[in-house]
C-alpha positions in Angstrom: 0.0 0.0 0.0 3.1 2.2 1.1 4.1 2.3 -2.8 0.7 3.2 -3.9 0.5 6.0 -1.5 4.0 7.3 -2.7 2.9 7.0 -6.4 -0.2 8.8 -5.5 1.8 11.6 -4.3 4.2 11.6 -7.1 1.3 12.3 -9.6 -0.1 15.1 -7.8 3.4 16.8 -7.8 5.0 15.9 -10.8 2.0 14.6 -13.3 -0.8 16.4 -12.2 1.0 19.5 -12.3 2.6 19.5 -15.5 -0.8 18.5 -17.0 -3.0 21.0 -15.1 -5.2 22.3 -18.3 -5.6 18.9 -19.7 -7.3 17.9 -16.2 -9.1 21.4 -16.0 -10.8 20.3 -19.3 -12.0 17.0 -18.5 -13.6 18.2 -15.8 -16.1 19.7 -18.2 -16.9 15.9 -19.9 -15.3 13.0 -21.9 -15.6 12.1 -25.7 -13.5 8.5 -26.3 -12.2 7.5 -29.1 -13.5 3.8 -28.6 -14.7 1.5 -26.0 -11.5 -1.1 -24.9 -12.7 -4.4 -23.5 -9.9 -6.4 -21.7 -9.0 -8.5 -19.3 -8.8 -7.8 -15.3 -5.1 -9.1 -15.5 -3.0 -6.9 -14.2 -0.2 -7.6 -16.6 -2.2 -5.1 -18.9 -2.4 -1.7 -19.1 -4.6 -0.6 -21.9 -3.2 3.2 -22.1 0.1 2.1 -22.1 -0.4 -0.4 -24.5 -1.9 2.0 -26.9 0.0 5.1 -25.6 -2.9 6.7 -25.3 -3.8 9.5 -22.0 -6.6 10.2 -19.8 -10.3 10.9 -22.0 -9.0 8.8 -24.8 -10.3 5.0 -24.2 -13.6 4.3 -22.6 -11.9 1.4 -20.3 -14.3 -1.8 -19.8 -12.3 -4.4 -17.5 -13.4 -8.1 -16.1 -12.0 -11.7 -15.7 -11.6 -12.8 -19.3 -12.7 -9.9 -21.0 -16.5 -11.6 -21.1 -19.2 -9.9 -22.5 -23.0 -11.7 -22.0 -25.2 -11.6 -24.1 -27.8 -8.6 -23.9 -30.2 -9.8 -21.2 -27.8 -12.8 -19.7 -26.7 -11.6 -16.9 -27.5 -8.2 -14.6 -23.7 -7.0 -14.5 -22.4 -4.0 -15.4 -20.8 -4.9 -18.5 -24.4 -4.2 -20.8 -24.7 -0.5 -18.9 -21.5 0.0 -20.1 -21.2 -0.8 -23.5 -24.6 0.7 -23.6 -23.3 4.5 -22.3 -19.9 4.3 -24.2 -22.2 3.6 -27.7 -25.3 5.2 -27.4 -23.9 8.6 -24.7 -20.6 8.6 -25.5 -21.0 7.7 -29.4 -17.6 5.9 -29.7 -17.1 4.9 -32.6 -14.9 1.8 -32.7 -15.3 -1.0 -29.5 -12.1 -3.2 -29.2 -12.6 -6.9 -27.4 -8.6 -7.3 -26.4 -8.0 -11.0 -24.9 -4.0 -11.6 -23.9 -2.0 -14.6 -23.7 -1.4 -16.8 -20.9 -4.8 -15.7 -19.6 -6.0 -17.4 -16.2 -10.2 -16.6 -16.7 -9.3 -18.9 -20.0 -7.5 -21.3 -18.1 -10.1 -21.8 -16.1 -12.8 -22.3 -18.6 -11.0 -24.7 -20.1 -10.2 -26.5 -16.8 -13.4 -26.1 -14.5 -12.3 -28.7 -12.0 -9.8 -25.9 -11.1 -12.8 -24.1 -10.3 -14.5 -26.0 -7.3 -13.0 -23.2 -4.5 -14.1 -20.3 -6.3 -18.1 -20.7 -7.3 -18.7 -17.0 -8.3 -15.8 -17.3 -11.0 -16.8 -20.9 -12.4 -20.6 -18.8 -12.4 -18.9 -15.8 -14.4 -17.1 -18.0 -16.8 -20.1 -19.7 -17.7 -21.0 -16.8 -19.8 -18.1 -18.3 -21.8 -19.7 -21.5 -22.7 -19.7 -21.1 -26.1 -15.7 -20.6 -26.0 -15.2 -24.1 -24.2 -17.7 -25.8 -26.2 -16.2 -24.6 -29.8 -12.5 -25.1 -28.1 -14.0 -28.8 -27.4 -15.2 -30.0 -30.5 -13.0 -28.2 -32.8 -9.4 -28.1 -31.3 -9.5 -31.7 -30.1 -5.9 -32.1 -32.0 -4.2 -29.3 -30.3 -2.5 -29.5 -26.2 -1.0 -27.4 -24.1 -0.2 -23.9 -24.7 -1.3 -23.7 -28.3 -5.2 -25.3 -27.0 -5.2 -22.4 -24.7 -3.7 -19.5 -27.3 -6.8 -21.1 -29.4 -9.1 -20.4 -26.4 -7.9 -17.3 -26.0 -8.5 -16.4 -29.6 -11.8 -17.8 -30.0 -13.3 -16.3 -26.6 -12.4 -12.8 -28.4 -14.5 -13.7 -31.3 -17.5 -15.3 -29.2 -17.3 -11.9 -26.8 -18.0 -10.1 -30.4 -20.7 -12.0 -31.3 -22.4 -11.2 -27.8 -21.8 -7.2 -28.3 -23.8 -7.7 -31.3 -26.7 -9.1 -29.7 -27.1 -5.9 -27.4 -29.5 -3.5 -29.2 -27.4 -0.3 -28.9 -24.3 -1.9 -30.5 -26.9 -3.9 -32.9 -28.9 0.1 -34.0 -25.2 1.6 -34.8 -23.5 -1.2 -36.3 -26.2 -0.9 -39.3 -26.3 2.6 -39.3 -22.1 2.1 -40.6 -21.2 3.8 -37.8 -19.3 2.0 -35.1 -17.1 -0.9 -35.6 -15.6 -4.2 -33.6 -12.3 -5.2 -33.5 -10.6 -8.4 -32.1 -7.4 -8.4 -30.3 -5.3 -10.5 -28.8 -2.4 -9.2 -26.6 1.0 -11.1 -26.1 2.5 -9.8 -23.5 5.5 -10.9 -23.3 6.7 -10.0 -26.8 4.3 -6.5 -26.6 3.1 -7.9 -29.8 -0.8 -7.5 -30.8 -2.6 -9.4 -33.3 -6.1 -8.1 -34.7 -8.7 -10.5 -36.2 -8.8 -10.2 -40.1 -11.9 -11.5 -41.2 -11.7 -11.5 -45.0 -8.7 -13.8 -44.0 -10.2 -15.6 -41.0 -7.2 -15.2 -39.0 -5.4 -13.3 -36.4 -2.8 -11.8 -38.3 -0.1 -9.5 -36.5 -1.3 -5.8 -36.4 -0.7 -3.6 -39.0 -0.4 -6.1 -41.8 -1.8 -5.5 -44.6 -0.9 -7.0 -48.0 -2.6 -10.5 -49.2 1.2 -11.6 -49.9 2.4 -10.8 -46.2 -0.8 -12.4 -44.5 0.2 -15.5 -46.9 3.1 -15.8 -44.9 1.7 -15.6 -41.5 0.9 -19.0 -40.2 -2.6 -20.4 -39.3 -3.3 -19.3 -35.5 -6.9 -20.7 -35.6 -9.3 -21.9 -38.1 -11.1 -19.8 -40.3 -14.0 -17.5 -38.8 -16.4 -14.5 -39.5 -17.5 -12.1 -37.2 
């Protein structure tokens, strides 16, 4: 707690200071650029990630970056997505899943679970992820079963924002968009769903040839 206290104070001299007029404005309101939907892990940090400051991401954060479908569950993850699309009018929502992710983990290994009731109860909200994992990534073990977890809870957690009527009214209006990413931590590397190619392709590639050479990460999807 001590170094929180001392990081506290080093903000309000050195940070806080420095940026006074950027504060003094947000006082009077926000306008995001888009809604980021990660994980709880503390591993990430979304602005530092994306180098971006205070006003610029609408931050949504829980255990595996889950999102229920509209009317599953009464969380605060629907009010959310709800005020960033239809008050705060972002215009892009990013579902960013990481590696090595423990909420995944678990999902995949529910026996894990039996000491902690109110996770296995959140993760079911996941379902979909294990049962797709299940029947479709029978051949693959170990680390590269749980990178194709990862991967596909992203895309499932997609699907869900669609089925929420405030994301559903703007997405055909052309207005907002969804993006999947998946961060590797380890490497700072991010890889964004392409899904004319049906693959998570490093970020930032573009070119038919260059995706060519990127190999398979999961199976081919649309979202």
């Amino acid at each position: 707690m001590q170094k929180l206290i001392q990081g506290l104070h080093q903000f309000q001299a050195h940070v806080f200071s420095s940026q006074r007029e950027l504060f003094e404005r947000l006082a009077h309101g926000q306008q995001p650029d888009a809604l980021f939907i990660t994980c709880s892990d503390s591993r990430i940090n979304p602005n530092l990630l994306t180098q971006t400051g205070p006003g610029e991401l609408f931050i949504l954060r829980n255990a595996g970056n889950i999102i229920p479908p509209y009317g599953a569950a009464n969380g605060g993850e629907g009010a959310t997505v709800e005020f960033a699309v239809s008050a705060l009018a972002v215009k892009d929502i990013i579902v960013c899943g990481h590696s090595h992710c423990g909420a995944v983990k678990g999902l995949l290994h529910p026996e894990g679970l039996s000491d902690m009731p109110s996770v296995a109860a959140w993760l079911s909200h996941a379902e979909a992820t294990r049962r797709i994992v299940k029947e479709n990534y029978a051949h693959l073990a170990g680390e590269a079963r749980l990178t194709a977890a990862i991967e596909e809870n992203v895309l499932v957690q997609i699907e869900n924002l669609r089925t929420h009527p405030s994301v559903a009214s703007r997405l055909a209006r052309g207005d907002l968009k969804l993006h999947g990413w998946v961060y590797n931590f380890e490497r700072g590397e991010v890889f964004a769903y392409d899904p004319e190619f049906g693959q998570f392709l490093p970020l930032g590639i573009q070119s038919e040839a260059a995706r060519a050479a990127i190999p398979v990460l999961v199976g081919s999807r649309s979202i």
